[in-house]
N, C-alpha and C positions, 0 to 999 in steps of 0.2 A: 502764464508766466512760469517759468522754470524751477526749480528746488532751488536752487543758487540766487537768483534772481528776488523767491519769497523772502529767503533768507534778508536778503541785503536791504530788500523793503521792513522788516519787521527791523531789524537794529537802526536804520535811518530816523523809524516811525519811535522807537523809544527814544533816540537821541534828540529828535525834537522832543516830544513829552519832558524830558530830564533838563531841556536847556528853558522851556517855558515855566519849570516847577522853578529852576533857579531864578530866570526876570522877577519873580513873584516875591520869591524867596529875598533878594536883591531892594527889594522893591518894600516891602515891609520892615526890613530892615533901618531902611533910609529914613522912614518916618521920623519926624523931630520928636513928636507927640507922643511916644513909643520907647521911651528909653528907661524907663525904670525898670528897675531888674526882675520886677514880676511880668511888666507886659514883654521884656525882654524873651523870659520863659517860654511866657503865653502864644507867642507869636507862631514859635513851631508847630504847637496843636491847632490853632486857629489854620493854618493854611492846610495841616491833613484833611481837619477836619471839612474846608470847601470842599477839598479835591474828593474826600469820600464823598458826598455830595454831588458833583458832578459827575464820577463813574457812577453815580446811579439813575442821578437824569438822564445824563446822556450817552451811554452805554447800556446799563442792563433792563432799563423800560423804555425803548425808544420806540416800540413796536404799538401804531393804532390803531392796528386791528387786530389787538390782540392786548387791550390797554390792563394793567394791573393798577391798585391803588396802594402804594406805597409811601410809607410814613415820612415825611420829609427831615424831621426834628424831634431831636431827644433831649432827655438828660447829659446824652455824651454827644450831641450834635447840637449845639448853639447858635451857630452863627448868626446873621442876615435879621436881628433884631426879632427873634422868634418870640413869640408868644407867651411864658409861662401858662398864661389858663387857656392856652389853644393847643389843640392835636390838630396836625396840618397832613392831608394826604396827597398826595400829584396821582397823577397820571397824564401819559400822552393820547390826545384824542384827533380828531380829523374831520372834519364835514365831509366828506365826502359819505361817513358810517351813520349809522344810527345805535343808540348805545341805549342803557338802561341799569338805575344804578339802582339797586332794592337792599332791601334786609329789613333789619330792629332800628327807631331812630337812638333808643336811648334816651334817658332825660336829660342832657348836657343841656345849660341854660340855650345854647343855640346851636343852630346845625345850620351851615350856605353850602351852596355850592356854585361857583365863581369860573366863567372863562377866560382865558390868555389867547392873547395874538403872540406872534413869532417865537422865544423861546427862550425855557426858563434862564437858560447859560448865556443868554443874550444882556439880562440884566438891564442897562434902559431903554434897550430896545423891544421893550414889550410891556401891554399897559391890558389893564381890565376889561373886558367886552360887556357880559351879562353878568348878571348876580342874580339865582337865586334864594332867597333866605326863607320866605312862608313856604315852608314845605309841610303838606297836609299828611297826616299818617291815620290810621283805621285806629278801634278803640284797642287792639292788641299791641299797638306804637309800629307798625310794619308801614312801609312807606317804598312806594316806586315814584321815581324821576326819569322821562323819557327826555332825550339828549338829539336831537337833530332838526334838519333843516326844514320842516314840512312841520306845522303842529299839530301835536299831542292833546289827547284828555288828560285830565288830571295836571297834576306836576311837570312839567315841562318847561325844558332850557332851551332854549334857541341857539343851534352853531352857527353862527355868524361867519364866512369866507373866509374871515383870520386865523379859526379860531384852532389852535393847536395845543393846548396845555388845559387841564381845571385844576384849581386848589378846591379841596372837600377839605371846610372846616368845621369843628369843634370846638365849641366856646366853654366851657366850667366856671360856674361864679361858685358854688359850693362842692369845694376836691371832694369832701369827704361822705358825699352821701348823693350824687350823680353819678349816673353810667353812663357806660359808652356805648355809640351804635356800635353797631354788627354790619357793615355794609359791603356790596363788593358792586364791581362793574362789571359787564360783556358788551361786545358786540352783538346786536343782536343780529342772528343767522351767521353766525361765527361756526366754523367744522374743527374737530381737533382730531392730529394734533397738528399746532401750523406750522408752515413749510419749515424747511430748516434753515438755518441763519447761514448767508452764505457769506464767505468771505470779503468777498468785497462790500458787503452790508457793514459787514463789522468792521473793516476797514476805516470806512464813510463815517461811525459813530465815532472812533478814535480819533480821527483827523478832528470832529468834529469839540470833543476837545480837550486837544491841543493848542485848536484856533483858538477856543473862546477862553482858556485859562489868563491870560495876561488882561483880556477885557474886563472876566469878572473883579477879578479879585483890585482891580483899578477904580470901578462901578464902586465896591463894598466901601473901599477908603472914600470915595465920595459920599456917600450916605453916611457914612460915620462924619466925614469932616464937616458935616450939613447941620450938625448937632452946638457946631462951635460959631454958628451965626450969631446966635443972640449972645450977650455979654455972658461971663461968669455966673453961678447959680441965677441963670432967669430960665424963662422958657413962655414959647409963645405955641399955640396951637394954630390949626390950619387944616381946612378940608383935605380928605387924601384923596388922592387922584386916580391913583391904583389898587388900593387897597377895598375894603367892605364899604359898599355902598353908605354912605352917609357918619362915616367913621373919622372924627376928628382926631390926629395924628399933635401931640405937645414933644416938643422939641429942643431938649437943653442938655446941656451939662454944669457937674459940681465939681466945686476942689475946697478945700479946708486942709490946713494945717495938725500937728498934733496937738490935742487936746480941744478942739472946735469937729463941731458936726454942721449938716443944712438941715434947717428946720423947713417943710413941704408944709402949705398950706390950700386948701382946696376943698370949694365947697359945693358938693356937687349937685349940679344941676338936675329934675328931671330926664331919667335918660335910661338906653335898656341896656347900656353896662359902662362900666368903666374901670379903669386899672392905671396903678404906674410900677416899672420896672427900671431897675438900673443895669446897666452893658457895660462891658470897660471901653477902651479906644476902638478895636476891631468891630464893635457892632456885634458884640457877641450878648447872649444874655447869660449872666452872673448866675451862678450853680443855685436854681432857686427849689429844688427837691428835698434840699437837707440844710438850707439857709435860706432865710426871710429876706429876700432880695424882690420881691412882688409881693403888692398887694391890690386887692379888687376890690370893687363895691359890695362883695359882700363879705370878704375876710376883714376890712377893715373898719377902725371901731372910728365913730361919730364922735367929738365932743357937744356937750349940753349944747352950744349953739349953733350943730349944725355942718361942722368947718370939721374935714380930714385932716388931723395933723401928723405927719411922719419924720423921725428924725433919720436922716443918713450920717452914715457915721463907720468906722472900722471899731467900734468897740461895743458893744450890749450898752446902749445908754437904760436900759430897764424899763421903757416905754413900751405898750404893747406895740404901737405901730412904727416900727425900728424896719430901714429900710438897710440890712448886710451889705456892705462895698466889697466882701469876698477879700481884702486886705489892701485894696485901692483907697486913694484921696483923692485922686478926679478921676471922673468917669464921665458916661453917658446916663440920661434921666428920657426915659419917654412915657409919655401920659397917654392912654384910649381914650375916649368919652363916644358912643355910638348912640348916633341920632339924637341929641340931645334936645331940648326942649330951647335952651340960648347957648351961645357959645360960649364954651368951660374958660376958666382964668386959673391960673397957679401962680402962687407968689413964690420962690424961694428965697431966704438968707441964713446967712453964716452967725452960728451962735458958737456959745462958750459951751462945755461939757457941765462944766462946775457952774453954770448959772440953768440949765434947763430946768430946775424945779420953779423957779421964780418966771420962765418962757411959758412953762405950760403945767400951772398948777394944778389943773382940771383933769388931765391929760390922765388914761389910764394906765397903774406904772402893771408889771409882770416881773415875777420873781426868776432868780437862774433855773430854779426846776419848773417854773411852769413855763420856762422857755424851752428847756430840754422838751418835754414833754408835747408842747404845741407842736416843734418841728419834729420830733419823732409821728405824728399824725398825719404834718403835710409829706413827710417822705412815704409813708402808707400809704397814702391817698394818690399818691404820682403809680405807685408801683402797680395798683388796682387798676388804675387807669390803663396803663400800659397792658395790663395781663391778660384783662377782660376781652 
């Protein structure tokens, strides 16, 4: 192709790009559900924020033989109903390779590592192949995972013909006193350094998306609008399909007036974790680093009989297990329970502000300074996490 010719393909190529950021743009807009003047705000960063996210899936790691493990989700990357107590890594993989993933496991309550078919930008056109989660390490916590199509000793994933993507997760039930692995991937018999990225490779990644920007971000408000099934503060739970092997998924939303909160009620089963987080409308999760917007089975306090109780609410109701709306009055509520022992139940309803001591007499209250001070810990404890 000619200088003239690159030229006229590279501004073709951004004018698509800029008319698919607008369908999007256009497109969150229109939301009915979306009109208060914070999601109003919100909406702009919510859609950078995919689109950072997609020039990193599928642009700057798109190469499988040559996979890097890159962090999917931050403090300043929320989207797509991310985890609070998970560090989520990608990488693009390939059966046709053999790979090998080593380092330190860390003590994070749990470490998996999960296959994909087709592609993460694809959204619901790609569902879970293997998972796996027992991963054995030596007494110094060092651990390898052999990754291909022939079996391996030890630890070993199976690449299944689909299989094109892994999520490497991290699980934390206690922020403040787990570490994090140390892990990385290769190919194994990989020469460096590799070939150079030729233009039309790079081409092929941008087209790519371009195409899928109007899918996802269509995919996301589906998962988000999948929250407003069940009535007003209810929530029903349900095996996940795609997600961690045997990982029950609760699914609701809250709305309350001023001066009323939801009172969460939840008594947890046997089980090897569980958590609930609130999201606004976008499926985003709620700045939970420097706000009590999640809580786990092990940050969260039991009352005498047993039963989680968490108040939602935009105001410090004074309870220790105060669930931040971030300055929302409906939102999204999503509940974990992994592997549990019976299937988890929540109850939620709408209470008075001015009657919660007479809701939950029992209930442990926490002062404004030992609220200050709790979340100055969990923002600690996110920063370590990240640094390490």
């Amino acid at each position: 192709m000619s200088e003239m010719g690159q030229a006229a393909s590279h501004v073709s190529r951004w004018a698509r790009l800029l008319a698919a950021l607008k369908d999007a743009a256009d497109f969150t807009a229109a939301d009915p559900r979306a009109q208060t003047p914070l999601l109003r705000a919100e909406a702009s960063r919510y859609l950078l924020r995919v689109l950072d996210n997609m020039v990193l899936t599928g642009v700057e790691v798109e190469n499988p033989a040559y996979p890097r493990l890159v962090r999917l989700f931050d403090t300043y990357r929320q989207f797509g109903n991310a985890n609070p107590d998970c560090v989520y890594f990608y990488c693009r993989i390939s059966p046709e390779y053999r790979y090998r993933i080593y380092g330190n496991r860390g003590t994070s309550h749990l470490v998996e590592v999960q296959t994909m078919d087709g592609h993460i930008l694809a959204g619901p056109q790609h569902k879970g192949l293997i998972t796996l989660t027992d991963i054995e390490a030596d007494a110094d916590g060092e651990i390898e995972v052999t990754l291909s199509t022939d079996p391996a000793p030890g630890n070993w994933l199976k690449l299944e013909p689909g299989a094109r993507w892994l999520y490497l997760r991290q699980y934390y039930y206690d922020w403040e006193t787990e570490r994090p692995a140390d892990l990385a991937i290769e190919r194994v018999g990989a020469t460096f350094p590799p070939p150079v990225l030729t233009p039309q490779e790079l081409e092929r990644r941008l087209d790519q998306v371009i195409e899928w920007i109007p899918t996802w971000y269509r995919h996301l408000a589906r998962m988000a609008a999948s929250y407003y099934d069940s009535p007003a503060n209810a929530m029903s739970f349900v095996l996940s399909k795609s997600g961690m092997s045997g990982l029950y998924y609760g699914k609701g939303h809250f709305t309350f007036d001023a001066g009323e909160a939801v009172l969460v009620e939840f008594k947890p089963p046997p089980a090897r974790y569980w958590s609930f987080q609130l999201m606004n409308h976008f499926w985003e999760s709620l700045e939970w680093d420097v706000r009590q917007t999640s809580l786990n089975g092990q940050q969260g306090r039991l009352d005498h009989d047993g039963v989680f109780r968490a108040v939602i609410s935009d105001v410090d109701p004074g309870v220790s297990n105060w669930l931040d709306t971030g300055g929302h009055r409906t939102g999204l509520i999503c509940g974990r329970v992994l592997r549990p022992e019976v299937a988890p139940h929540c109850s939620l309803s709408v209470v008075k502000l001015s009657e919660l001591n007479k809701q939950l007499p029992k209930t442990q209250r926490i002062s404004t300074t030992e609220r200050s001070e709790s979340l100055r810990r969990r923002m600690l404890s996110v920063v370590r996490r990240y640094r390490e």
